[in-house]
C-alpha positions as CSV (number, residue, x, y, z in Angstrom):
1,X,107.3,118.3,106.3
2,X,107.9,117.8,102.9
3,X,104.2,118.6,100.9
4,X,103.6,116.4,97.6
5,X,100.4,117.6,95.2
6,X,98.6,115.2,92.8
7,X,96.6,116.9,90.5
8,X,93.8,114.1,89.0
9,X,93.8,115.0,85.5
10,X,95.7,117.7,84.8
11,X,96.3,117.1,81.4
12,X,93.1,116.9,80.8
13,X,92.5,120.3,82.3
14,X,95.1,121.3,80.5
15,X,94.1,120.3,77.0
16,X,90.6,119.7,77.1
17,X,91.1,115.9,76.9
18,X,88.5,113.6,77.3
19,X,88.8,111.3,80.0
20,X,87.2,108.3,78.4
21,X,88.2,105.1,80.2
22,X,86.8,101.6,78.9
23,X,83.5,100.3,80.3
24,X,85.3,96.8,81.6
25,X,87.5,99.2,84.6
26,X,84.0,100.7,85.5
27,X,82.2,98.0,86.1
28,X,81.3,94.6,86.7
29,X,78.9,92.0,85.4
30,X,76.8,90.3,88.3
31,X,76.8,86.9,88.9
32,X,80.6,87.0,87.4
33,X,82.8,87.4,90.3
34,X,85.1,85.5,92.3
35,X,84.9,83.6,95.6
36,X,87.2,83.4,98.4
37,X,88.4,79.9,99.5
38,X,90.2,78.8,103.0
39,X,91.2,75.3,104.8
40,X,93.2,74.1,107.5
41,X,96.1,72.5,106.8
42,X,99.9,71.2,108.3
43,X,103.1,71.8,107.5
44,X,106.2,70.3,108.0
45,X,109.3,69.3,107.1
46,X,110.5,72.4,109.1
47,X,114.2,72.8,110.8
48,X,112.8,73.3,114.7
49,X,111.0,76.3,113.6
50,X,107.4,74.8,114.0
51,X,104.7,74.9,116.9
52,X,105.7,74.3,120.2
53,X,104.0,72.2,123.1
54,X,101.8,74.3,123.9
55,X,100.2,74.5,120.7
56,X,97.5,71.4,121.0
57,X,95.3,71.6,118.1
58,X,98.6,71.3,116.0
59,X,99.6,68.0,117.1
60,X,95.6,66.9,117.6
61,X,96.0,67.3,113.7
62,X,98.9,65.6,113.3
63,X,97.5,62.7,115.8
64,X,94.1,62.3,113.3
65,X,96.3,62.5,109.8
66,X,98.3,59.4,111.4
67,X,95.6,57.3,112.5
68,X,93.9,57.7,109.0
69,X,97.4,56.6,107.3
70,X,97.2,53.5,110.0
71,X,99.7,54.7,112.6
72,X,98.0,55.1,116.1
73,X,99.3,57.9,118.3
74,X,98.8,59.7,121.6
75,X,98.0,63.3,120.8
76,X,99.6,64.1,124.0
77,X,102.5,61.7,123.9
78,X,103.7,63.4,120.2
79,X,106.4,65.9,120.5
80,X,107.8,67.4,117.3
81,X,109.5,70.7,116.1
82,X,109.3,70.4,112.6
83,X,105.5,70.6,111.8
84,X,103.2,73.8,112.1
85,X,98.9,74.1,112.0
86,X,98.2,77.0,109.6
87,X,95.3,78.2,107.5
88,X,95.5,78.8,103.5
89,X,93.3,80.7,101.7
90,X,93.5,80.9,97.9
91,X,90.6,83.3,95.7
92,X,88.1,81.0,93.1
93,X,88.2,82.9,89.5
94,X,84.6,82.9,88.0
95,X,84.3,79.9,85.7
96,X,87.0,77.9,87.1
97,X,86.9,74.4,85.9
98,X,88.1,71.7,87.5
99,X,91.8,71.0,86.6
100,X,92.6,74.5,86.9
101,X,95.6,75.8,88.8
102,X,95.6,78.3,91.8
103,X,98.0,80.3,94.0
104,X,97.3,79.9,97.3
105,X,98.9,81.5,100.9
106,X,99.7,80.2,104.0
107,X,100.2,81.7,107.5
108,X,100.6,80.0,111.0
109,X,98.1,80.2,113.5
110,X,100.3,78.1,116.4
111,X,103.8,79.6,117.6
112,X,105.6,79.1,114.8
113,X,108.8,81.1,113.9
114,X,109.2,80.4,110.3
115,X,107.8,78.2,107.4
116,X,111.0,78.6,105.4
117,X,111.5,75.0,104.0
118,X,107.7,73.3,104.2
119,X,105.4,71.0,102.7
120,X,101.9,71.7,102.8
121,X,100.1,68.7,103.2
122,X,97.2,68.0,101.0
123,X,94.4,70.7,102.3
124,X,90.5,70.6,101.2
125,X,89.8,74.1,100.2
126,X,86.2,75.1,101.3
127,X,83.4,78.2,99.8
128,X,81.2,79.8,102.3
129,X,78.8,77.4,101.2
130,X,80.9,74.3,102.9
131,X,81.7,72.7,99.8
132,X,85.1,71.9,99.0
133,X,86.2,73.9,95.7
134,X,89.7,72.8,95.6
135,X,92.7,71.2,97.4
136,X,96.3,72.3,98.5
137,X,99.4,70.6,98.5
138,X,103.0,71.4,97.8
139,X,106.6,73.7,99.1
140,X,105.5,77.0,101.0
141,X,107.9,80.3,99.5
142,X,108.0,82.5,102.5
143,X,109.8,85.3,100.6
144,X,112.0,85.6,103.9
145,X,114.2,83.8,106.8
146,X,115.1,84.1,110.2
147,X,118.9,84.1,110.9
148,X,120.8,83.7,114.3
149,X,119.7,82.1,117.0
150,X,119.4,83.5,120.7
151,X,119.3,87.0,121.2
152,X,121.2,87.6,118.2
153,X,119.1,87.4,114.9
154,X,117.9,88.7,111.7
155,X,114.3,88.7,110.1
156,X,113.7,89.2,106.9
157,X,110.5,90.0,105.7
158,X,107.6,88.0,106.8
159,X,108.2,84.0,108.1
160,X,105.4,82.9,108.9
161,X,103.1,83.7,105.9
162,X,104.1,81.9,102.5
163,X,102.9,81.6,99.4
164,X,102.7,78.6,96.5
165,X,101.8,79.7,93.2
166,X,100.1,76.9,91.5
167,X,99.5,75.0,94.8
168,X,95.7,73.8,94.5
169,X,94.2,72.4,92.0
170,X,90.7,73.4,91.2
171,X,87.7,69.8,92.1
172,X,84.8,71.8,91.5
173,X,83.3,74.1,89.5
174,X,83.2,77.8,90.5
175,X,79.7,78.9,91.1
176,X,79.1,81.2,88.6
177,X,76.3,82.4,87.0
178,X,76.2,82.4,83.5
179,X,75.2,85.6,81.5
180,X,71.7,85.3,80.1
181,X,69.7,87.5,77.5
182,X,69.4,90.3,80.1
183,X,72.3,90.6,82.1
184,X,73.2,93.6,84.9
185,X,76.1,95.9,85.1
186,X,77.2,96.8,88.3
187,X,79.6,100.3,88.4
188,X,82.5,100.2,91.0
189,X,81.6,103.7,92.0
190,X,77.9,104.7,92.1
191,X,77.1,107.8,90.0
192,X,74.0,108.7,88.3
193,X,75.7,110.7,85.2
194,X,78.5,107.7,84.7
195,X,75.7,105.1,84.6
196,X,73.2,107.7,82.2
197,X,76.0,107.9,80.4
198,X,77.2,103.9,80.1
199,X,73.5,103.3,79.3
200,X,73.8,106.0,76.2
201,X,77.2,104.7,74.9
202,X,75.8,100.7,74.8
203,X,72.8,101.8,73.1
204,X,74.9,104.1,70.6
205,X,77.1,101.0,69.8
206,X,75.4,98.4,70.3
207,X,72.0,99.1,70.1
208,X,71.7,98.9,66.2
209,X,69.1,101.2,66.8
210,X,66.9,99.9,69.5
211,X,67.0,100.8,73.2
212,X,68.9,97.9,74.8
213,X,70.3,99.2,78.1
214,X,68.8,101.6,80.7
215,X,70.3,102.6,84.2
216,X,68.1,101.3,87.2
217,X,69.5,103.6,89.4
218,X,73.1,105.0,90.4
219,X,75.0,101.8,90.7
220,X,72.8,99.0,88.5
221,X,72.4,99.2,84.6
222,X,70.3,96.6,82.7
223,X,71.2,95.4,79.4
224,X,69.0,93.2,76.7
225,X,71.2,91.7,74.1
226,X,70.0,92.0,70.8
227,X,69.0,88.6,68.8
228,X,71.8,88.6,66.6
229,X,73.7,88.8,69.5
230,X,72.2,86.1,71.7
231,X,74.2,82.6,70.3
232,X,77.4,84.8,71.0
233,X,77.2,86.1,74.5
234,X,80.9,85.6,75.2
235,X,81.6,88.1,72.1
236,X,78.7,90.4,73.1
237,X,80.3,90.7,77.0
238,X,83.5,91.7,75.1
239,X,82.0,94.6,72.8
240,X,80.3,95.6,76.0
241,X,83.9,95.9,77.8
242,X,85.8,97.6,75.4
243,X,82.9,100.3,74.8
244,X,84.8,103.8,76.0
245,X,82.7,106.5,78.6
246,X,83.6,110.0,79.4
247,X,83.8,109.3,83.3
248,X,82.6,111.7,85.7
249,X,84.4,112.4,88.5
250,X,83.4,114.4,92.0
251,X,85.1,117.5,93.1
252,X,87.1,116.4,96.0
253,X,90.3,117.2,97.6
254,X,91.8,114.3,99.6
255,X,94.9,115.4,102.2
256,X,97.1,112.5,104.3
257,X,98.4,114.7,107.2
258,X,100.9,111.8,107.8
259,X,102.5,112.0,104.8
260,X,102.0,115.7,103.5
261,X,100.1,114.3,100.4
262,X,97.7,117.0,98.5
263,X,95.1,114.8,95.9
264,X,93.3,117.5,94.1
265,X,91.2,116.9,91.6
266,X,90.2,118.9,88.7
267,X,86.6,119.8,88.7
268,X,88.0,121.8,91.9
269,X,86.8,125.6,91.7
270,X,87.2,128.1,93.7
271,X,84.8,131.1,94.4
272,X,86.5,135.0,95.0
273,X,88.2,134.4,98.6
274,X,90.8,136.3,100.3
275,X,93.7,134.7,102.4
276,X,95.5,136.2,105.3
277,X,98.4,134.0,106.9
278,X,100.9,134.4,109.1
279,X,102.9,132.7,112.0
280,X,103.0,133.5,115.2
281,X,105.7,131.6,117.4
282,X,106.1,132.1,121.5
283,X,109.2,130.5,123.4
284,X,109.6,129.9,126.6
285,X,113.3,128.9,128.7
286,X,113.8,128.2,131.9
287,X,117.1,128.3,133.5
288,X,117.8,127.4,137.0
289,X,120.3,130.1,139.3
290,X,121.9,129.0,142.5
291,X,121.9,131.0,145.4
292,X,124.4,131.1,148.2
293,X,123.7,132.8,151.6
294,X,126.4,134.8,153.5
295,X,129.4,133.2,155.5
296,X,128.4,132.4,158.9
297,X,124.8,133.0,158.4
298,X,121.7,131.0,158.6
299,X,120.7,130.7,155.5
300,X,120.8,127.6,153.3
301,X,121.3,127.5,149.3
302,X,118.3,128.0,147.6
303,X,117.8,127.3,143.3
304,X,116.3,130.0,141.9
305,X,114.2,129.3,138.4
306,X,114.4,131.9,135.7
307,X,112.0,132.0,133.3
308,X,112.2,133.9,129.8
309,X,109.6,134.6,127.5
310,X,110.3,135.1,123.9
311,X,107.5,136.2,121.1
312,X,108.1,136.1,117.7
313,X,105.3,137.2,115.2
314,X,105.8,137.0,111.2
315,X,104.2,139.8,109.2
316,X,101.0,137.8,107.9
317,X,100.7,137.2,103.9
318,X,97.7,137.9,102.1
319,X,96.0,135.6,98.9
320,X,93.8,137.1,96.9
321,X,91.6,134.3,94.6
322,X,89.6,136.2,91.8
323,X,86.3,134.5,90.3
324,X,87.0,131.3,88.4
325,X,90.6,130.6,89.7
326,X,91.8,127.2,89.2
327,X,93.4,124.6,90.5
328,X,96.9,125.8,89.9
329,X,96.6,129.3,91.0
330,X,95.3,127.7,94.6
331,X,98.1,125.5,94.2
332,X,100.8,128.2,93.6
333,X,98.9,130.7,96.1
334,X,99.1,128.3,98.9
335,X,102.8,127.7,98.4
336,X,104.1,131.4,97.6
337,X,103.1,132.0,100.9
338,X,105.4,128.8,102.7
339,X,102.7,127.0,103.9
340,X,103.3,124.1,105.5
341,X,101.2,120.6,105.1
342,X,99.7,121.3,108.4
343,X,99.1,125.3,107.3
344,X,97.5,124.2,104.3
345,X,95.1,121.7,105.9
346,X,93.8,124.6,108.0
347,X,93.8,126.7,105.1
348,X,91.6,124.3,103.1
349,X,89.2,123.6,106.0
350,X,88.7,127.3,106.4
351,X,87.8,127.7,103.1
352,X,85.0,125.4,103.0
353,X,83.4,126.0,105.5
354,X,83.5,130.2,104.3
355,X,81.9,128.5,101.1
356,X,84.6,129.3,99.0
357,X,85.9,126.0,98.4
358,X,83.1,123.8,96.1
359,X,84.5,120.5,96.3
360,X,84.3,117.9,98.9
361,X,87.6,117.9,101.3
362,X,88.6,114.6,102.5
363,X,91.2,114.1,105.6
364,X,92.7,110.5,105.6
């Protein structure tokens, strides 16, 4: 298996660069997010590819659009190929107005085959709250298509999913909440330093002197704007986002076993540890002899199993780590001696739990 290491930050490492990111990719302002959408809906216009009989609710939709439109069907006496139930879903930005356009998605829910070619009928788009945010309508772009017919075909991607950029138009307006004189950062990633350290950099550049933001705890940080501030809250969010903080980051090593992917980061350390390796390979054959009694005897031919055992042991290879080695001399150690993905996932776990490895190791 083929082993691929990422090393976060290397450069960094490297050159003693700080890893300042800006404070808008580290958090989040609450009461500004977005809000997921969803509705029922039809489709059709569809070349046979739609639900079949025994999908009910599909033509029980199709039965109720009709009759509102004037034309009185049987649910049960409707037979059609072309039309398919489906569910579309579509994500409310904060502040939306209504007018605004948004790209929405579409996936069968009957036994469809393919949505290549449909029209979504208009669709109310409902919050969690009930309240319809926004409505559907127009051509569904699967992305793929089905071709053959029988047991001879080719698929392509996905069918039965599709997508309509600009397909809803916003009716409503998004339930956001608008940023007050106090307003609360959320981080994406909960650490006490990184928020001590957000709360130090907004009252550095922002604060004009004055204490104006303080971390409530490991994920929350309160912010007061400061009067001259207050009439432009818009501009003050944006000073706040493009404000830059040294991040800091855990010591972790994350390893995929799947996919022989190493993700080592670089506060990784590693105390003095010795490593002995080696292989140690036993094969086993079997072959199977026939035996054949005498002439004229009584006898009867017998198959005789043969069994070979083969040991094969590797002379073991030994890593020595001195005090304060880094990420790159476990890197090189680990490979100078072949290891394998598998090898070095053993390798790693042994190492932490002798307490040589101080980082957190992750297995995904």
């Amino acid at each position: 298996m083929r082993i691929v290491f990422v090393l976060l930050g290397w450069m960094c490492l490297i050159g003693n660069l700080s890893a300042a990111s800006r404070l808008k990719d580290l958090v989040s302002i609450e009461g500004v997010r977005e809000n997921q959408l969803v509705g029922y809906g039809i489709v059709v216009g569809l070349n046979r590819t739609g639900d079949k009989q025994q999908t009910i609710f599909g033509t029980q939709s199709l039965a109720n659009m009709l009759d509102k439109m004037g034309v009185s069907v049987v649910p049960g006496a409707i037979k059609v190929a072309n039309t398919a139930a489906v569910m579309v879903t579509a994500t409310l930005p904060p502040f939306a107005q209504p007018g605004t356009k948004l790209d929405v998605t579409t996936a069968a829910i009957g036994d469809a085959t393919n949505l290549q070619g449909g029209i979504l009928l208009m669709t109310s788009l409902r919050g969690a709250n009930g309240l319809v945010y926004a409505v559907a309508q127009g051509p569904v772009v699967t992305g793929g298509f089905v071709a053959g017919q029988g047991g001879v075909s080719q698929t392509v991607n996905h069918p039965t999913v599709g997508r309509s950029p600009g397909g809803a138009t916003v009716e409503r307006a998004a339930p956001s909440v608008e940023p007050g004189d106090r307003i609360h950062l959320q981080l994406r990633i909960a650490d006490f330093t990184t928020a001590s350290r957000i709360a130090e950099a907004i009252n550095r550049g922002l604060g004009e002197g004055d204490v104006i933001a303080h971390a409530d705890n490991s994920a929350l940080l309160s912010v007061e704007s400061p009067a001259a501030w207050r009439p432009r809250m818009a501009e003050f969010i944006s000073a706040l986002e493009n404000l830059t903080v040294e991040v800091d980051s855990f010591a972790r090593i994350v390893v995929n076993e799947r996919t022989g992917t190493i993700v080592i980061g670089k506060d990784v350390r590693i105390s003095p540890v010795a490593i002995l390796h080696g292989n140690l390979s036993v094969e086993i054959q079997t072959s199977l002899s026939v035996s054949q009694p005498l002439p004229f005897s009584t006898g009867t031919t017998q198959v005789v199993p043969q069994q070979t055992v083969v040991a094969r042991s590797e002379a073991a290879k030994n890593v020595v780590l001195k005090q304060g080695a880094t990420v790159e001399e476990l890197v090189h150690s680990l490979a100078a001696v072949g290891s394998t993905a598998r090898d070095i996932i053993a390798i790693l776990q042994n190492l932490r739990a002798a307490g040589a490895l101080n980082a957190e190791l992750e297995i995904i």
